[in-house]
Each structure stands twice: as structure tokens, then as C-alpha cells.
C-alpha positions in Angstrom: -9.7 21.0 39.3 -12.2 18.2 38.3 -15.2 19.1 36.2 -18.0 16.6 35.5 -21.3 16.6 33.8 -24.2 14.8 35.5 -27.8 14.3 35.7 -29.7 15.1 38.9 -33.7 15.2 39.5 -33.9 14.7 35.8 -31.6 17.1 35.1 -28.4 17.6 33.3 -25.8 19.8 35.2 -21.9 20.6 34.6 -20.1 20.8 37.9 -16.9 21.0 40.1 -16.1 18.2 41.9 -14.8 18.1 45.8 -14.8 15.8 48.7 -18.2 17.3 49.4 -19.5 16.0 46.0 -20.3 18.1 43.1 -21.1 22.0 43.0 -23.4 22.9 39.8 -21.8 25.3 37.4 -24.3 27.8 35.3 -22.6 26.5 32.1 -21.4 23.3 30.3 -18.3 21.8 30.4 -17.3 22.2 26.6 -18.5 25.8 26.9 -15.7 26.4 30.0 -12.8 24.2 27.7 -13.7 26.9 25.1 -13.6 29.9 27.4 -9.8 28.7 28.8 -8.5 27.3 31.2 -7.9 30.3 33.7 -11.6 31.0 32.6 -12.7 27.8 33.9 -10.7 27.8 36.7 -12.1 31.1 38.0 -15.6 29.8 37.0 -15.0 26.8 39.0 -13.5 28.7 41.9 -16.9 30.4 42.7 -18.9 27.1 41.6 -17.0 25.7 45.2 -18.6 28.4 47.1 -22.0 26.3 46.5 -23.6 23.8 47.8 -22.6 20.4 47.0 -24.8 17.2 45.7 -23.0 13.8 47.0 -21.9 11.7 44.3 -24.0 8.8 45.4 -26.6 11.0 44.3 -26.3 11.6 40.9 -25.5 10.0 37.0 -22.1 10.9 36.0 -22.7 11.3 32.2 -19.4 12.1 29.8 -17.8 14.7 31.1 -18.3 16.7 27.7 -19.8 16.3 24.4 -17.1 16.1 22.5 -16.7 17.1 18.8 -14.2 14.5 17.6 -12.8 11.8 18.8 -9.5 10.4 17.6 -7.9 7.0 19.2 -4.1 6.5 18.9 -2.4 3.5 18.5 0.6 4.5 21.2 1.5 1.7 23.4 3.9 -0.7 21.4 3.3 -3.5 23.8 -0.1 -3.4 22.9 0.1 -3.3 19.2 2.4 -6.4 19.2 0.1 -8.2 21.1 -3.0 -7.8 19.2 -0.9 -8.5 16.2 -0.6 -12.0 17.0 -4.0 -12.4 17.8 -4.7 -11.1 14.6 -2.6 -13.7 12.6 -0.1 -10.9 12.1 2.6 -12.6 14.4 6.4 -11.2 14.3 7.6 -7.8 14.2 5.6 -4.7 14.3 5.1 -3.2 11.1 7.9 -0.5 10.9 5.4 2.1 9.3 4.0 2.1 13.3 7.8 3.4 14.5 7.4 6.5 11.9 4.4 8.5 13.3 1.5 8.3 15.6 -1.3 6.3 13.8 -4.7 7.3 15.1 -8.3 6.9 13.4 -11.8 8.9 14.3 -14.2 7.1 16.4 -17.9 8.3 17.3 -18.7 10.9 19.4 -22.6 10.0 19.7 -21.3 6.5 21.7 -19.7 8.1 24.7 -21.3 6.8 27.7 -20.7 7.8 31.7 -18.2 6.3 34.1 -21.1 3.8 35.8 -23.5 3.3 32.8 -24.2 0.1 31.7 -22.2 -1.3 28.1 -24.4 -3.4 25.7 -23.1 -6.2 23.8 -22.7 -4.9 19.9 -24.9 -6.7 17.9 -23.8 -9.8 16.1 -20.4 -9.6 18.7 -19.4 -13.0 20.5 -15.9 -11.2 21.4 -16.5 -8.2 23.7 -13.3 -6.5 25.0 -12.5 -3.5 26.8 -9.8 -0.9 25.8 -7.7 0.6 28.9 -6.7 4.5 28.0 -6.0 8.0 29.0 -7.3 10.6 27.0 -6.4 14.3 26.6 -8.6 17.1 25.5 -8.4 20.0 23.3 -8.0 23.6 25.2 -7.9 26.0 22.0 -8.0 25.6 18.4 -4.9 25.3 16.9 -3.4 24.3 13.8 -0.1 22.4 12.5 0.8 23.0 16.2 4.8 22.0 17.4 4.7 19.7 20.3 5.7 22.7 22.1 2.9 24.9 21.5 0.4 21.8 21.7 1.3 21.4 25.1 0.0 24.7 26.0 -3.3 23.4 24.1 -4.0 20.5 26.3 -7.1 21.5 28.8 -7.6 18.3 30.8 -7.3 14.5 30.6 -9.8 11.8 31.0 -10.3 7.9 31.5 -11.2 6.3 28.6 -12.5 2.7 28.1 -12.6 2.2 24.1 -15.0 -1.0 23.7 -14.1 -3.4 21.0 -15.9 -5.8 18.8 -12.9 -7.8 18.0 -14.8 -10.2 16.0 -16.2 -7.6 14.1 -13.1 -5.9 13.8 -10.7 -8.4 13.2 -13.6 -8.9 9.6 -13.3 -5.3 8.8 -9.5 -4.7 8.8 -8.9 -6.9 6.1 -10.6 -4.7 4.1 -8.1 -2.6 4.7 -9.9 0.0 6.3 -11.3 0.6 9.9 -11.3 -0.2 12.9 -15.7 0.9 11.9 -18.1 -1.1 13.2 -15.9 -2.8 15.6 -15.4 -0.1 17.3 -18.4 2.3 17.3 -20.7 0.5 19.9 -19.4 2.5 22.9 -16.9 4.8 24.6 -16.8 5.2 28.1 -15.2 8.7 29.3 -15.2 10.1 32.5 -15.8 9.7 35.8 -14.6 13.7 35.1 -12.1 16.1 33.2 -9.3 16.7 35.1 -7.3 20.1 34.5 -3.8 19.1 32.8 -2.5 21.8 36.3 -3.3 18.6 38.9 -1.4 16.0 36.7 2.1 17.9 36.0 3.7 16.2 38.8 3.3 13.1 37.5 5.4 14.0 35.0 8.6 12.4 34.4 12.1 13.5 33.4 11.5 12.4 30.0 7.9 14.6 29.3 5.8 11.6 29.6 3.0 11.4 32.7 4.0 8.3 34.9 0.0 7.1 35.9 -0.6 4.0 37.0 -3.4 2.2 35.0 -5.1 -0.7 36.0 -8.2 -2.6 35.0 -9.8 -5.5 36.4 -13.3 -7.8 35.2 -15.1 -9.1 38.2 -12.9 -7.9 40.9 -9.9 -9.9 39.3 -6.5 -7.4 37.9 -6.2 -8.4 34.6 -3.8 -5.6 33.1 -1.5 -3.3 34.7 0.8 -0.4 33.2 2.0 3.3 32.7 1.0 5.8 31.2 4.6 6.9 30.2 5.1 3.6 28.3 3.6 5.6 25.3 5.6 5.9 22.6 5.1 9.5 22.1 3.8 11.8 24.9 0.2 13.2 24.2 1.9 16.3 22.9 3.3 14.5 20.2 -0.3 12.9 19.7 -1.8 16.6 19.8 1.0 18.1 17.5 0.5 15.0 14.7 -3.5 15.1 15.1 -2.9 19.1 14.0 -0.3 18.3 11.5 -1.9 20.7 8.5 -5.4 20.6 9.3 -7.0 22.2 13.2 -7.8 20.7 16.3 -11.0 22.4 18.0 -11.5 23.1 21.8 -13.4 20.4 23.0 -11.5 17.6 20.8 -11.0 14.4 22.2 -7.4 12.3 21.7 -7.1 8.7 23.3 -3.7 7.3 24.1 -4.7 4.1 22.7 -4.9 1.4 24.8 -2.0 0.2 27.8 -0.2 -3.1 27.7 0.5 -5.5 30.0 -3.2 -6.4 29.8 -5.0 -3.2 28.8 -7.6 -5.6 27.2 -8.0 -9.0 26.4 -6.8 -9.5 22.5 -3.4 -8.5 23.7 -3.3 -11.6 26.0 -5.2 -13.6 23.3 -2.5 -12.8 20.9 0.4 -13.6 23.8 -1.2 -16.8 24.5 -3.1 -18.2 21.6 -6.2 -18.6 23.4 -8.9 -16.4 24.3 -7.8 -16.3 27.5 -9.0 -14.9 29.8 -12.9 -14.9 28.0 -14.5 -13.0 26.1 -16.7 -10.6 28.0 -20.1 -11.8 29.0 -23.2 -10.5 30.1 -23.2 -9.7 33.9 -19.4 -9.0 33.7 -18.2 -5.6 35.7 -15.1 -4.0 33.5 -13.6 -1.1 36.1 -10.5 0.6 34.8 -8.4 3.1 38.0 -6.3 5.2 36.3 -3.8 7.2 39.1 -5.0 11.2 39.2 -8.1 11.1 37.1 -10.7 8.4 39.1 -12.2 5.0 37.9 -14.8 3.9 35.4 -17.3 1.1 36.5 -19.2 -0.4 33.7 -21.7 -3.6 33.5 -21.9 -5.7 30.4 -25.1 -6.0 29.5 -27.3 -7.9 26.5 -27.6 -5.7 23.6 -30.0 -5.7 20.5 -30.7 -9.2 18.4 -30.6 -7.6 14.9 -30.6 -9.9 11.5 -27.7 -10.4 10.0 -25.8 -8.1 7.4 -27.0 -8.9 3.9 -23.4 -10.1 2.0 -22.7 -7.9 -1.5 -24.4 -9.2 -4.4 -22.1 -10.8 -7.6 -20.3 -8.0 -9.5 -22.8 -7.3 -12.5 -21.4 -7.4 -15.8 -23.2 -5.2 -17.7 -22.2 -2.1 -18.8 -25.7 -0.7 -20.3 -28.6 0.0 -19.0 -30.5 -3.0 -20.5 
């Protein structure tokens, strides 16, 4: 089942989608991933016995508002990539190979499937991320990748817009990605209930979807989603690892190689390669069993620049 959240007439509905469209549920969509997922299946059962709005018709917003987000680091061909680009050329750090790095991201920047993406400020090297992500069914805690299979509600699409410029500054402070990373998330077009995907599912325990992303009509990345290195309940179990995940939570894959965004091929090529990301540009990311995102680059805010730190002081009175 496919649940979405969108805004219709002014207002802002959850629903179930269909081939007729989308049938309003009396609730939200984070209410129903906290209820269960036969809960929400029932719920949505009886939400298909109503009329349905076409979805030419309405704004697909996120399909929930999340609590957390964390973004994973999972594809190695990706990480070696953007290593080069980085300056960091040769092996992956070995640290990578030991555990699933991940860091939060903000959950006030998720934007719908089709809305338009601004331009961070004070950003000359816009790039879109390529991901799946999976979200939380029930809390848990320290969860076995056993058990935190049985905590996965849905999965999502998941385009993680970078800053790289402002990224690439902020990293070697040795913290982040911040800033960089912060401007916007694109999730949707809709949740789709982990049930639909299972036979996708490969001998292995990793979903085999085809991801693909292309700027301006042209393919510029294509992969699987089973080239993780860890399947998402791996990702689930780690994220848990003595501390909770809440129902609701969102965990991205990380971003797929073989052109899942553009500093990977800058890194492989040592050029920015294809471009940067301009105004005007149209980023739309298929992933196989979920739906497609559709996102227009557009000019964001002309702020002044960062004030730099001031010299260390030296004293150690007040004067």
C-alpha cells in the first residue's frame, strides 16, 4: 500500500494512493506508522472505498513529518568517488568497512516529490543525492538486525541536496556534513509499505531496485539498491545500537553509485563534469517500486557573506 500526504483546495490531507488517484484518510500519515502497520493497512483498506482526487490535481507534500532524519553513507562506490573529488584520492578509509557511518540531517527541509529546490545561499556547486530511505514502524532500542527488520514500516525516495562547496569547507573542520547539507531533502512521491517491496528481495537480504536519475531529460547515474553495503536492517539495527529509534524515524541509504550525483563523477574524472546544477535544471530520480521525484532548481536567497572568526584574544582577565 502507498500512503501520501498532500495538499488539496488549500488543504492538507494524508491518503491512499491507487490508479484512481488518492483516497483521503481521516488521519496523518505519522499517526498511521505509529498505530502499525496492520493498523494502517486496515485504515487504508476502507480509505479505498472513497472517492479518489486525481493526482494531477493535487501537491504531493512529504509523505510524513518525520522526527529524525539520519543519512548513511552505504554505497562504497559512492564514497570512493567523492573521495577523490575531495582531494582524498586512494583507498577508502578502512574505519568505513567497520560500521555503517550515518549523521542527522534536518527534518524542517523535507520538501515534496514536484516542489521546486532553491539554490543554498552562497552555493556555486549544487548536486543532487540519489537514495532510498526506510522508515521507522515502532520504537525500538539496541534492536538485532533481526528484530529491526520487523521495525521497518515503509520505504521512500529520497533526493539529499548537497552544497558541495559548502561542504567540502566544513569537513575539514572535522565535523559535518552541516550547512552543506541542510538546504533541502526531497522525500516522496509516497510511503510505500515494506509488504509491496519483499519481492524485490534478493537471496542475499538486500532489495534489488533499480535507481536512476537523470538532469534535463539526460541518465546521468544508474544502480541498485542491493549494492549497499549493509542491507537497511543493518542500517536500522546500528542507528538503535544503545540509544531508540521512534516510529516515524527516517534512515537514508546514502546515496547510489554509478552516478547517484555529480561529485562522484567529479571525483572519477577530475572535472566538474557533468556541471554543477543550475537554475532552470529539472533533477528527476525513478527508483523501481516506490515512484519518481521531479524537482526544478530554482534561485534561492542573496544573503551576505559569513563574518570569518575574529583573532584568538589573549587575555585572560577581564580588563
Amino acid at each position: 500500500m502507498r500512503f501520501a500526504t498532500y495538499l488539496h483546495d488549500g488543504t492538507t490531507t494524508a491518503g491512499v494512493v491507487s490508479e484512481d488517484g488518492v483516497h483521503a484518510l481521516t488521519t496523518t500519515v505519522l499517526d498511521l506508522v505509529r498505530a502499525g502497520l496492520p493498523a494502517a493497512l486496515a485504515a487504508g483498506e476502507e480509505a479505498l472505498e472513497g472517492a479518489a482526487v486525481a493526482l494531477d490535481e493535487v501537491r504531493l507534500l512529504p509523505p510524513l513529518q518525520a522526527p529524525s532524519v539520519r543519512d548513511f553513507v552505504a554505497f562504497e562506490e559512492h564514497v570512493e568517488g567523492v573521495r577523490a573529488g575531495m582531494g582524498e584520492a586512494g583507498a577508502i578509509a578502512p574505519e568505513w568497512y567497520e560500521a555503517p557511518t550515518f549523521y542527522f540531517t534536518n527534518p524542517y527541509a523535507l520538501i515534496g516529490a514536484h516542489d521546486d529546490v532553491a539554490v543554498p545561499p552562497g552555493c556555486e556547486l549544487f548536486d543532487f543525492e540519489c537514495e532510498v530511505a526506510v522508515v521507522i514502524g515502532r520504537d525500538g532500542a539496541s534492536l538485532s538486525p533481526e528484530q529491526a527488520r520487523d521495525h521497518v514500516f515503509g520505504y521512500t525516495v529520497l533526493n539529499d541536496w548537497s552544497a558541495r562547496d559548502l561542504q567540502r569547507r566544513e569537513m575539514k573542520v572535522g565535523l559535518g556534513p552541516a550547512k552543506g547539507k541542510d538546504s533541502a531533502s526531497t522525500l516522496g512521491p509516497w510511503l510505500v509499505t515494506a509488504d509491496e517491496l519483499e519481492p524485490f528481495r534478493d537471496e542475499d537480504g538486500f532489495l534489488a531496485l533499480d535507481m536512476r536519475v537523470s538532469v534535463n531529460g539526460t541518465e546521468i547515474g544508474q544502480d541498485l539498491l542491493s549494492n549497499m553495503g549493509w542491507p537497511f536492517e543493518h542500517l536500522v539495527s546500528y542507528a538503535s545500537r544503545g540509544t531508540w529509534v521512534r516510529a516515524g524515524d527516517v534512515l537514508g541509504s546514502g546515496t547510489c553509485g554509478n552516478g547517484g550525483c555529480l561529485a562522484e563523477l567529479w571525483g572519477r574524472r577530475g572535472a566538474d563534469a557533468p556541471p554543477p546544477l543550475a537554475v532552470g535544471d529539472v533533477v528527476e530520480m525513478t527508483v523501481e517500486g516506490i515512484g519518481t521525484l521531479r524537482n526544478r532548481v530554482v534561485a534561492g536567497l542573496d544573503l551576505p557573506p559569513v563574518a570569518p572568526a575574529r583573532p584568538r584574544p589573549r587575555a585572560r582577565t577581564r580588563g
